[in-house]
C-alpha positions in Angstrom: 55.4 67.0 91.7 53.6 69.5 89.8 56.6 69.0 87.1 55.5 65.3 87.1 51.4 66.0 86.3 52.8 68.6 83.7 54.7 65.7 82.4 52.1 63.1 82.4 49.8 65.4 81.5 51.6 66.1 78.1 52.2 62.2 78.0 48.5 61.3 78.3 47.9 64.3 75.3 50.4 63.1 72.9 48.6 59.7 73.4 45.2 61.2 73.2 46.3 62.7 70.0 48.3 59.8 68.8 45.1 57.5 69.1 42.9 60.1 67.5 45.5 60.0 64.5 45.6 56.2 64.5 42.2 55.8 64.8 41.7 58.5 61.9 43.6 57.1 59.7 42.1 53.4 60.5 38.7 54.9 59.7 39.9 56.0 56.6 42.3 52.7 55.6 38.6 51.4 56.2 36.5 53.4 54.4 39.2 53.1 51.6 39.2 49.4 51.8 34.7 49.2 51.5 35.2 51.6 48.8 37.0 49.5 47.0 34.7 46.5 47.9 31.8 48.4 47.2 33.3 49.3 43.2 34.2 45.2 43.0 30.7 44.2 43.7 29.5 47.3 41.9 31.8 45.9 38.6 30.5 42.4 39.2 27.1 43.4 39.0 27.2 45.2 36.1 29.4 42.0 34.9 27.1 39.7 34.9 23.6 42.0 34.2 25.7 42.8 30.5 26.5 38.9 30.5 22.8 38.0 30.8 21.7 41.0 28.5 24.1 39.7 25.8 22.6 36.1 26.8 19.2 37.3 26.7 19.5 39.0 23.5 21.3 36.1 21.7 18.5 34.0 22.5 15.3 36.8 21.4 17.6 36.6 18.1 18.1 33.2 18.0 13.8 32.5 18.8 13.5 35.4 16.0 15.4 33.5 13.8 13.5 30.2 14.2 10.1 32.2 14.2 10.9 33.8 11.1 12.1 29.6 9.3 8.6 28.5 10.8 6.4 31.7 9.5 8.2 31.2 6.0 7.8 27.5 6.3 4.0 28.5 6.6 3.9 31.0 3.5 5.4 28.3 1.9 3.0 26.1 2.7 0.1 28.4 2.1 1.4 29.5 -1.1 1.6 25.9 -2.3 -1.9 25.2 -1.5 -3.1 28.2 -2.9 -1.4 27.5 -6.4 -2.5 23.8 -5.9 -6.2 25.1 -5.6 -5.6 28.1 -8.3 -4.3 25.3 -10.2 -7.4 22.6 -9.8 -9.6 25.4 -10.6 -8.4 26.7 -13.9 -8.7 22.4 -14.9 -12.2 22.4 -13.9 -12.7 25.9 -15.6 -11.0 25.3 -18.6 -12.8 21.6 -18.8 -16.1 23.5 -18.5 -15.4 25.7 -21.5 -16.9 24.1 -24.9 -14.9 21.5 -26.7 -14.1 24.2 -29.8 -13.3 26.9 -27.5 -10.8 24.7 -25.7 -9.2 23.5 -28.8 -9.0 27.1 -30.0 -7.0 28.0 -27.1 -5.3 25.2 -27.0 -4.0 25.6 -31.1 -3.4 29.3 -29.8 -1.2 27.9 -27.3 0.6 25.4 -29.8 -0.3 22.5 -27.4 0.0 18.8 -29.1 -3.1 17.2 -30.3 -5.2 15.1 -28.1 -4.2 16.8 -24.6 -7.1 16.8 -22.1 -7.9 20.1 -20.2 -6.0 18.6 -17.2 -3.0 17.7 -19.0 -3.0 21.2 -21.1 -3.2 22.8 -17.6 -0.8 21.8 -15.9 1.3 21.5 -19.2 1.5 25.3 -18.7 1.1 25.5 -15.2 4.7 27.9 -14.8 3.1 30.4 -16.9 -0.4 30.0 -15.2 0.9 30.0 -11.8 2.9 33.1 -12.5 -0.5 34.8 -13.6 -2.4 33.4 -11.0 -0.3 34.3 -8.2 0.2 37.8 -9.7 -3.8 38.0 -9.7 -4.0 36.8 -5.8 -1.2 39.0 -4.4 -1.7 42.3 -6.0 
């Protein structure tokens, strides 16, 4: 009888130890196996947070782009008014000047007879708006 405990004993040890070893190694098939989940959600995260950087960033450039059309659009604009005002301005000054001063300017100029000081103006308006606009943006 003691032969059979010495027996059973071993038995019930080698199972003991065989359960430890399975369950060892199912804690680490498990631990494996999260790991592995754990990096896939890990690489899908960082997936889709590049995704919507790259998204994010395509649209700042694409709102930079469209800012950029409207501001020169609006310089554009402003520019136009300006040289339409610069432009009015010289008329009135050069229609204020006496008659023989503007026809001295005008035969100075080469301009044909009979022009008014409107019609010499803007006549000559590319070389006045180049002088003008020099003047206002230096």
């Amino acid at each position: 009888m003691e032969n059979l405990q010495k027996v059973i004993g071993f038995i019930s040890e080698q199972a003991v130890s065989e359960c430890r070893e399975i369950v060892e190694s199912a804690r680490d098939e498990s631990e494996r196996i999260r790991a592995g989940y754990y990096q896939e959600e890990q690489d899908e995260y960082w997936k889709a947070v590049n995704a919507g950087s790259k998204e994010m960033e395509l649209r700042r450039k694409s709102l930079d782009d469209l800012a950029a059309e409207e501001a020169n659009k609006q310089i554009e604009a402003l520019h136009n008014e300006m040289c339409d005002e610069a432009m009015m301005l010289a008329v009135s000054m050069f229609a204020e000047l006496p008659e023989d001063v503007q026809k001295e300017v005008m035969k100075n100029n080469e301009a044909e007879a009979g022009l008014s000081a409107e019609e010499f103006v803007l006549r000559f308006k590319d070389e006045l708006s180049e002088g003008i606009i020099a003047t206002l943006f230096e």
